[in-house]
C-alpha positions, -999 to 999 in steps of 0.1 A, spaced: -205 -127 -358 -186 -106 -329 -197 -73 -323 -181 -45 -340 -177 -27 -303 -163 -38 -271 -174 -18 -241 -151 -8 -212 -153 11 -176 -133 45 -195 -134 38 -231 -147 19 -261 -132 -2 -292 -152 0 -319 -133 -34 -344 -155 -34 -375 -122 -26 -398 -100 -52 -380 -90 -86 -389 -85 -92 -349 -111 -86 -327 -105 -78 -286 -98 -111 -271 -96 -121 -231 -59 -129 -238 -53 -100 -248 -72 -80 -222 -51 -101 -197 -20 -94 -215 -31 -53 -215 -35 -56 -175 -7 -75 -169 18 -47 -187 1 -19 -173 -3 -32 -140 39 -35 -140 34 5 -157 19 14 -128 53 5 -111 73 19 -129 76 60 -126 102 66 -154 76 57 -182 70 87 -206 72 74 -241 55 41 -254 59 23 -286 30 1 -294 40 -27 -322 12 -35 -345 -16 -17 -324 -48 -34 -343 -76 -18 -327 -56 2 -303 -71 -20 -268 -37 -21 -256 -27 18 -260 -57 21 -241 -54 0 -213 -18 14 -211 -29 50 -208 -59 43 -185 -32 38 -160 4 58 -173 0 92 -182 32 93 -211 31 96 -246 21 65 -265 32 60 -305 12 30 -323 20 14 -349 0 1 -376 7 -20 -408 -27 -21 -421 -45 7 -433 -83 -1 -419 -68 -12 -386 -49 20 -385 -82 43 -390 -102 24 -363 -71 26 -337 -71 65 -346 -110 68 -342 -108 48 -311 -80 73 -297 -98 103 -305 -131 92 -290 -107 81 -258 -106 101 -225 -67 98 -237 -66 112 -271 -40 137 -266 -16 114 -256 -22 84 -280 -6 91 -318 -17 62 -342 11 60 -371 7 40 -403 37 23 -409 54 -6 -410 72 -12 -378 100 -23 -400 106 8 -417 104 32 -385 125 51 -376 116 72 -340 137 105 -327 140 89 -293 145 62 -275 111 41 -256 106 35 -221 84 13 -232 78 -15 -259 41 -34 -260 33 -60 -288 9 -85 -295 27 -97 -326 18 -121 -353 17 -158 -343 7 -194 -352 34 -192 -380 31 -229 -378 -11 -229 -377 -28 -232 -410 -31 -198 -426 -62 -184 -437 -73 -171 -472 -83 -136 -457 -48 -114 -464 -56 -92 -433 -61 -121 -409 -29 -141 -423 -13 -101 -416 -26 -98 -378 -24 -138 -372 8 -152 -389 43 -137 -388 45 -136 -430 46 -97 -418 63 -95 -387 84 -124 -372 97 -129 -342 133 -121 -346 128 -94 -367 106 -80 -338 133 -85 -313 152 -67 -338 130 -36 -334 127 -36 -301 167 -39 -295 167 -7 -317 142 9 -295 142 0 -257 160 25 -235 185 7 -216 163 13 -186 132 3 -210 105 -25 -200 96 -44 -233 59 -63 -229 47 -95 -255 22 -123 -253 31 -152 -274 15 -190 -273 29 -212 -246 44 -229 -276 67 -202 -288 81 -188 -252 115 -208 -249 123 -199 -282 119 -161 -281 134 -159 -246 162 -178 -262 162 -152 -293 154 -121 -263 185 -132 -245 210 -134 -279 199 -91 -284 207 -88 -243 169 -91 -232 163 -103 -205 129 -118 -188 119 -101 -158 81 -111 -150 65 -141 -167 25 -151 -164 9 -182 -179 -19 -185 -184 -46 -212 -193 -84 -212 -193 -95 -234 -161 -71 -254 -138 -76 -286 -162 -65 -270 -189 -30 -266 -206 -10 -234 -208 -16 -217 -238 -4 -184 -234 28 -162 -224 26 -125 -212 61 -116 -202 82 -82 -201 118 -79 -206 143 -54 -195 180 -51 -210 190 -58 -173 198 -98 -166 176 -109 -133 162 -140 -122 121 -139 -134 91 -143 -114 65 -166 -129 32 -170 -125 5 -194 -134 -37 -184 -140 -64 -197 -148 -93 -176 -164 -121 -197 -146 -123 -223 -119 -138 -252 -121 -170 -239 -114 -170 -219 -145 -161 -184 -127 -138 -158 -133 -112 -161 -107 -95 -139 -87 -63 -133 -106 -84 -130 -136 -105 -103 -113 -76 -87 -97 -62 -80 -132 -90 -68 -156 -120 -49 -125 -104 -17 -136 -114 -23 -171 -144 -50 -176 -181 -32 -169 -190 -62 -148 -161 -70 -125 
């Protein structure tokens, strides 16, 4: 049973009310957007697209100091986001909202777009309602969040996802269609022998030639290695 907490350096997620629970992937993909944040000086408002526990509005805003909206379909996963901001060094800056992303309508344009979406939409689904919500895109699909995000981005606007390996050329495709265009692109899979099996990538409305990255989680040996390291020390206790 995973724990219903998940310890980092600046801040905790408590995950007892959420049908996903923190996972390394997604800790990648939080470093990965927020190191390209940290780049980036004209940041100051953030939309986060089906925030779950809230881990990636708090990597963001360990490291940008704008305004970050999350969303949230589900009511329980809304609540813990919210408790999770308020007991954050952060919480004056991080604004859970229960919506549905679909529905929202914002008074401003984002500088920023970050979403772990639904996935596996092929996968077989399971017979838990919130899990099929947070796993599979019979909530949110692709397009339609491509949609959103068109609707949203600032034309200067940096728009962050992780996606399986599997589904990358056919959002980029999708991305490009709605004048997005890939800017940084990291791979990743779990040791040097393994196969790709995720995408973290940002888009900008500006066409450019991406940079792409491969890493591994662990070597052969079994260690974390250094692009795992160099990505996650600022947030993992023991890195």
């Amino acid at each position: 049973m995973p724990n219903n907490y998940f310890q980092f350096k600046q801040f905790t997620v408590y995950q007892d009310k959420c049908a996903m629970k923190v996972c390394t992937d997604a800790c990648i993909f939080g470093g990965f957007a927020a190191n390209i944040v940290c780049r980036t000086s004209n940041i100051v408002h953030t939309l986060d697209i089906g925030t779950g526990t809230g881990l990636l509005s708090l990597m963001l805003a360990q490291k940008n100091n704008g305004v970050i909206d999350a969303i949230e379909i589900d009511a329980d996963a809304y609540q813990q986001a919210q408790d999770n901001f308020t007991a954050s060094p952060w919480k004056e800056r991080l604004v859970a909202i229960n919506k549905d992303v679909l529905t929202f309508t914002a008074d401003k344009k984002y500088d920023c777009i970050i979403s772990n979406p639904p996935f596996f939409d092929n996968d077989l689904r399971s017979d838990n309602d919130k899990k099929n919500k947070a796993r599979h895109d019979n909530s949110l699909t692709l397009d339609q969040l491509i949609k959103v995000v068109e609707e949203n981005l600032s034309d200067d606007g940096t728009f962050f996802v992780l996606l399986p390996f599997h589904r990358v050329h056919y959002f980029e495709t999708a991305a490009k269609k709605a004048g997005l265009y890939p800017d940084e692109i990291l791979f990743i899979k779990q040791t040097p022998t393994h196969d790709l099996f995720r995408g973290c990538l940002s888009f900008s409305k500006k066409e450019t030639k991406p940079h792409i990255v491969e890493m591994s989680i662990k070597n052969k040996e079994g260690q974390y290695t250094a692009d795992f390291i160099g990505l996650l020390k600022d947030y993992y206790l023991h890195l």
